[in-house]
PATIZA-850516 format. One record per residue: residue number from 1; x, y, z of N, C-alpha, C in turn. Coordinates in Angstrom, 1 decimal. Layout:
     i      n_X      n_Y      n_Z     ca_X     ca_Y     ca_Z      c_X      c_Y      c_Z
   NUM        X        Y        Z        X        Y        Z        X        Y        Z
...
end
This chain:
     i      n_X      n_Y      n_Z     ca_X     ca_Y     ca_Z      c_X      c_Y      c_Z
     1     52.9    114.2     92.0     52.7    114.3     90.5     52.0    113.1     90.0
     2     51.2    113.0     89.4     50.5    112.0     88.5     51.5    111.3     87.7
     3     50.8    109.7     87.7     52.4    109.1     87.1     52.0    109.9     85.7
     4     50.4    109.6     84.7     50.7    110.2     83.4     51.5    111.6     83.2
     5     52.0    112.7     84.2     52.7    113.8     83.9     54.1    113.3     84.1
     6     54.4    111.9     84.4     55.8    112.2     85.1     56.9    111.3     83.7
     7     57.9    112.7     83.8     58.2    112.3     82.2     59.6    110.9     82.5
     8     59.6    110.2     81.6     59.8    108.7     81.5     61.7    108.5     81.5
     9     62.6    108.2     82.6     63.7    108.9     82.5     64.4    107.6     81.2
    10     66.0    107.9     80.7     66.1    107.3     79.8     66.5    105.8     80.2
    11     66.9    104.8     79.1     67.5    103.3     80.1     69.0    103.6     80.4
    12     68.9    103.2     81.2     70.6    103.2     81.8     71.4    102.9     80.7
    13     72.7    103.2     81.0     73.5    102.4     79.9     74.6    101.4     80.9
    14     75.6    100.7     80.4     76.3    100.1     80.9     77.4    100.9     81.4
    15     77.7    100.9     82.8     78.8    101.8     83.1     79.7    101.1     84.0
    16     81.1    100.4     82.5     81.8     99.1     83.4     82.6     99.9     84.1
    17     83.1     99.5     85.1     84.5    100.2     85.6     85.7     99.3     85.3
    18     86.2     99.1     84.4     87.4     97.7     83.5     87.3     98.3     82.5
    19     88.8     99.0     81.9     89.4     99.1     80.6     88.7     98.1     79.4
    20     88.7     96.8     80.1     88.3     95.7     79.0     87.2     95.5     79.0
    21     85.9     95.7     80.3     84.7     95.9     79.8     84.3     96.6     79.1
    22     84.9     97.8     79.2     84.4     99.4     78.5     84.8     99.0     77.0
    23     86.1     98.2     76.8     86.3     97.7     75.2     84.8     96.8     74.7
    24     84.4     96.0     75.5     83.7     95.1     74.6     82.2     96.1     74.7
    25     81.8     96.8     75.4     80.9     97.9     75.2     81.1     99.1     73.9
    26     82.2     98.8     73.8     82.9    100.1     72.9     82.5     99.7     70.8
    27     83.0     98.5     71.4     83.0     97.4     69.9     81.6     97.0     69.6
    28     80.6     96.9     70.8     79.5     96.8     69.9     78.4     98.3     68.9
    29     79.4     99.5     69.0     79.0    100.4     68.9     78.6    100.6     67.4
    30     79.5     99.3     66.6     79.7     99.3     64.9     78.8     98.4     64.8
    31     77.6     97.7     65.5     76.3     97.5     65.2     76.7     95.6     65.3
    32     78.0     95.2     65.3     78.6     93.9     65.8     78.9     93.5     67.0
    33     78.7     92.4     67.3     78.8     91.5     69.0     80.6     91.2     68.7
    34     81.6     91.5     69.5     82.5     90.9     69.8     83.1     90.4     71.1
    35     83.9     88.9     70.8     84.2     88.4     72.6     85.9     88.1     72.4
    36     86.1     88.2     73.2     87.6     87.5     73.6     88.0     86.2     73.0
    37     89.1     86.0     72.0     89.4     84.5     71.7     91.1     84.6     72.5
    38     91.2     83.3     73.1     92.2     83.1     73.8     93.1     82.7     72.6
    39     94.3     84.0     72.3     95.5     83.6     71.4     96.2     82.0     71.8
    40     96.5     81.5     72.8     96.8     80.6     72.9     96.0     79.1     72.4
    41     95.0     78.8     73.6     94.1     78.1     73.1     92.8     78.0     72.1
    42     92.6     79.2     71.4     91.1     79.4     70.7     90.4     79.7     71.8
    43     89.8     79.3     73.4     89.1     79.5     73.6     88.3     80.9     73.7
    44     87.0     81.0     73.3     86.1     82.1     73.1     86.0     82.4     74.9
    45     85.5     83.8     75.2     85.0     84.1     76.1     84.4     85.2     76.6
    46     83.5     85.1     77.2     82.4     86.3     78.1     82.3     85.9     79.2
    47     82.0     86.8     79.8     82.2     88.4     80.3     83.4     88.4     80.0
    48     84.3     90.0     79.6     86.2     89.9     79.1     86.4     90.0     80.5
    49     87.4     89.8     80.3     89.0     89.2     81.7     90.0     89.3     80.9
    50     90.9     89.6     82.0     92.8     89.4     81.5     93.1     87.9     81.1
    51     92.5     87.0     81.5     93.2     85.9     81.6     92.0     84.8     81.0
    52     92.3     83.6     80.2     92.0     83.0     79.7     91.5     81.8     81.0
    53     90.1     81.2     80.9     89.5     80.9     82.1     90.4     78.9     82.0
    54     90.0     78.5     80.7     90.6     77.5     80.1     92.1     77.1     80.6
    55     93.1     78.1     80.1     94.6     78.0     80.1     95.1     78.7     80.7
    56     94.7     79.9     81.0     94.9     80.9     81.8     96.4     82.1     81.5
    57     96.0     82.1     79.8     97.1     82.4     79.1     96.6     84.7     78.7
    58     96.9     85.3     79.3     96.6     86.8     79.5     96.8     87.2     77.7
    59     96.7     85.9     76.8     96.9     86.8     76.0     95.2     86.9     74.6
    60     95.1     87.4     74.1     93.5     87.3     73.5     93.8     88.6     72.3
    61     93.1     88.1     71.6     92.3     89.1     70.2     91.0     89.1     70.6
    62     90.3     90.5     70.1     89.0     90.2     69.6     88.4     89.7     68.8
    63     87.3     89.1     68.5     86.9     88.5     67.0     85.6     88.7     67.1
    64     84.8     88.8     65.6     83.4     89.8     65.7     83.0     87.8     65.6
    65     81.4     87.8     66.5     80.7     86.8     66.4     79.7     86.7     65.6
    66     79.0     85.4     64.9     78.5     85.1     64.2     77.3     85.9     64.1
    67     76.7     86.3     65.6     75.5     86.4     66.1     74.8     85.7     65.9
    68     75.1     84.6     66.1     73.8     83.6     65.8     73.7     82.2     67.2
    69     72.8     82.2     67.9     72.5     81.5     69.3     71.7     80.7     69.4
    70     71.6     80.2     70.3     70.2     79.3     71.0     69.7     80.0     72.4
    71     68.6     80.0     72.6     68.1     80.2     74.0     68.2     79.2     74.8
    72     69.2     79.6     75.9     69.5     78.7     76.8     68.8     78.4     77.7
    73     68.4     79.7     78.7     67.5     79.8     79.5     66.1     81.3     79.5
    74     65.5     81.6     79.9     64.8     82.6     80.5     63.6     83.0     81.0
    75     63.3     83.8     81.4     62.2     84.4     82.7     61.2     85.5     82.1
    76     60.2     85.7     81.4     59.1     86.3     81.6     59.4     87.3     82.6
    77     59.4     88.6     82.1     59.4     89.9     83.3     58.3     90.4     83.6
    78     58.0     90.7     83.9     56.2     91.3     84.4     56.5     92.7     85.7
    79     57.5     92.7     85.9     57.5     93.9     86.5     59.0     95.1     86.5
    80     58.7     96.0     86.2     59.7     96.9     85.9     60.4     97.7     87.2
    81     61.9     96.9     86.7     62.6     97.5     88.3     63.0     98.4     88.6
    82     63.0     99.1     86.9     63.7    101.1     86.5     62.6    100.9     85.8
    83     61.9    102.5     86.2     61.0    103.4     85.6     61.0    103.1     83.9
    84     62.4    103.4     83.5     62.6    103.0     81.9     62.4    102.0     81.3
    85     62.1    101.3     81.5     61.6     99.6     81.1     59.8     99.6     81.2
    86     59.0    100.4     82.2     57.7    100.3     82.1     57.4     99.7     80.7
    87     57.6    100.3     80.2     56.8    100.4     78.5     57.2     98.9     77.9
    88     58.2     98.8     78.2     58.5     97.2     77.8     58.1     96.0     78.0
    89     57.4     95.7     79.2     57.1     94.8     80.2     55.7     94.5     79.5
    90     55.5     93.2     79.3     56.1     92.1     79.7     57.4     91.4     78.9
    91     58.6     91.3     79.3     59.5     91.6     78.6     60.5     90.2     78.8
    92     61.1     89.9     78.0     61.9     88.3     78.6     63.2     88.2     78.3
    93     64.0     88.2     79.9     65.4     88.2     80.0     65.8     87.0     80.1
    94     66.8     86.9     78.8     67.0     85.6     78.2     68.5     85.3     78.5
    95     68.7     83.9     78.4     70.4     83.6     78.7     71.0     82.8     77.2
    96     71.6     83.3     76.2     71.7     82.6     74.9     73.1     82.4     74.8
    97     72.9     81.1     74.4     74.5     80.1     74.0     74.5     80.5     72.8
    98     75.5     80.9     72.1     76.2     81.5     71.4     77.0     81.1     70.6
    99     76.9     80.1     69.1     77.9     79.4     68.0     79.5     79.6     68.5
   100     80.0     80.6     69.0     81.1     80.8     69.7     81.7     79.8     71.0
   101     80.4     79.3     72.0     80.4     78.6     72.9     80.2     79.4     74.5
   102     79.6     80.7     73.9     79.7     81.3     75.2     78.3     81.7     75.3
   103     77.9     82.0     76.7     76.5     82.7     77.2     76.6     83.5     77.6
   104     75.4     84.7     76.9     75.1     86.0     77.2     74.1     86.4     78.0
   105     73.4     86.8     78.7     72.6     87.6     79.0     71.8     88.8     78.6
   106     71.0     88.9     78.2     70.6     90.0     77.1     68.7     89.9     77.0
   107     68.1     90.6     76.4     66.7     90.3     76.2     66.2     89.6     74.7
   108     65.5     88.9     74.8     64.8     88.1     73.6     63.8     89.2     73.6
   109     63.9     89.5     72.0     62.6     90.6     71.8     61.8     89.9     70.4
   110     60.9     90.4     69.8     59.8     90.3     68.9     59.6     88.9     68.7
   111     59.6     88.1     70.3     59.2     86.8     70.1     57.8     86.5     70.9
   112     56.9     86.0     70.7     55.6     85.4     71.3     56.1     85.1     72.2
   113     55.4     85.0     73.5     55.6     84.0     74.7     55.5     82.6     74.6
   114     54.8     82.3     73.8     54.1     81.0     73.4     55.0     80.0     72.4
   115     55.9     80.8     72.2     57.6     80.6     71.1     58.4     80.2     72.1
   116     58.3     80.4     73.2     59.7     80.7     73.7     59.8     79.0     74.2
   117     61.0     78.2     73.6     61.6     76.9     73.4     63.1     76.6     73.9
   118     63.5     76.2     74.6     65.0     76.0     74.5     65.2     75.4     73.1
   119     66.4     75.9     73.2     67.1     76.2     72.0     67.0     76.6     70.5
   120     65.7     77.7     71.0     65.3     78.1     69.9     66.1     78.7     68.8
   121     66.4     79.0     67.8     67.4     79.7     67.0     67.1     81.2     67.4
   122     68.5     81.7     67.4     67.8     83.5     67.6     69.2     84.1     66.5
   123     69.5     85.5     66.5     70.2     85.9     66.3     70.0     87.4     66.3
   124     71.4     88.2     66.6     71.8     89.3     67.2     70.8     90.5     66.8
   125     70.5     91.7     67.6     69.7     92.9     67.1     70.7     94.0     68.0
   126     70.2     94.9     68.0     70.7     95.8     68.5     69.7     96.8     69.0
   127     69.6     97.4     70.0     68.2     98.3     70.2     69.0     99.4     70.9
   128     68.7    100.6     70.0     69.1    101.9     70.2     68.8    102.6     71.7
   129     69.6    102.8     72.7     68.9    103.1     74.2     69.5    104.5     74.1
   130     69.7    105.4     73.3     70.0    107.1     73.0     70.6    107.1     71.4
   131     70.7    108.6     71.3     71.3    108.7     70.0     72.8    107.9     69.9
   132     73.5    107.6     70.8     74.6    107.1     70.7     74.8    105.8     71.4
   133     74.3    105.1     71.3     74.3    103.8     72.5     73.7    102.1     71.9
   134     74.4    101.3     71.1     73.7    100.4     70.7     73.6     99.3     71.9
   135     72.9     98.8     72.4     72.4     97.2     73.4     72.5     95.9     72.1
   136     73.0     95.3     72.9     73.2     93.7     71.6     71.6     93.0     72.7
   137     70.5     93.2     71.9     69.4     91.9     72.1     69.5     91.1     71.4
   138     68.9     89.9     71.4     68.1     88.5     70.4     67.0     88.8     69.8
   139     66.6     88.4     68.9     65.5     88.1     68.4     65.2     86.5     67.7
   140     64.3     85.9     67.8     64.1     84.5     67.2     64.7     84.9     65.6
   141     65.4     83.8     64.9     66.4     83.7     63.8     65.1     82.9     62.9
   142     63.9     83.9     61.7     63.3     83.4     61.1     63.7     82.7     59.9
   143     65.1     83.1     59.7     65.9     81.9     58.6     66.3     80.6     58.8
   144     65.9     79.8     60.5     66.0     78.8     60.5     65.2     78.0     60.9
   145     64.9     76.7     60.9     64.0     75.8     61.5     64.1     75.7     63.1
   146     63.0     75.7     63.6     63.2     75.7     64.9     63.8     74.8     65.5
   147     64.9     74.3     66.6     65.0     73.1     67.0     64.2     72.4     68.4
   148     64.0     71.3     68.4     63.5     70.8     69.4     63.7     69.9     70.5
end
């Protein structure tokens, strides 16, 4: 079949196998980022776990985040590993530290290549991947001055 006939399948979604992953997938569904604060010590955390990495105290709330980051690190994509992503590419998977104190993994979207700065200011988006499915991306944060 010709790739133009070949119809474009959808993006994956996340499919944790953890009660507590499936929670922090679950929570960003209200169009907000939430992470783990350790009841004991405050400490924030990502990816969820039972246990607090700091004190190692099994007990936590969730708390909605500021959304607001820096870019830590990231990589220029130039080639698409799932069919679903073609359309995207050239696309940049980004690593952003997070006013919280944690790093995410996620994509920096509607930024120039020629932008892309450590510690650029970004803050939270969401990109629809079905009628029911919000993705937490970045986007560069135009309400602040860039840092350098």
């Amino acid at each position: 079949m010709r790739a133009s006939a070949q119809q474009v399948p959808p993006k994956p979604k996340p499919r944790p196998q953890d009660p507590v992953e499936q929670e922090f997938w679950n929570r960003c569904q209200d169009g907000n980022l939430y992470f783990q604060r350790c009841s004991e010590c405050g400490t924030f955390r990502h990816l969820p776990r039972y246990m607090c990495a700091h004190c190692g105290s099994p007990d936590f709330s969730w708390e909605q985040s500021s959304g607001k980051g820096t870019l830590f690190s990231w990589t220029v994509t130039h080639q698409a590993l799932h069919p679903a992503f073609a359309a995207d590419i050239p696309f940049i998977a980004a690593v952003i530290e997070l006013e919280e104190g944690v790093r995410m993994a996620t994509r920096l979207i509607n930024c120039d290549h020629d932008k892309l700065a450590l510690n650029l200011p970004v803050t939270l988006d969401f990109e629809l991947i079905d009628a029911d499915f919000r993705l937490p991306v970045f986007r560069p944060d135009t309400n602040l001055p860039e840092k350098g």
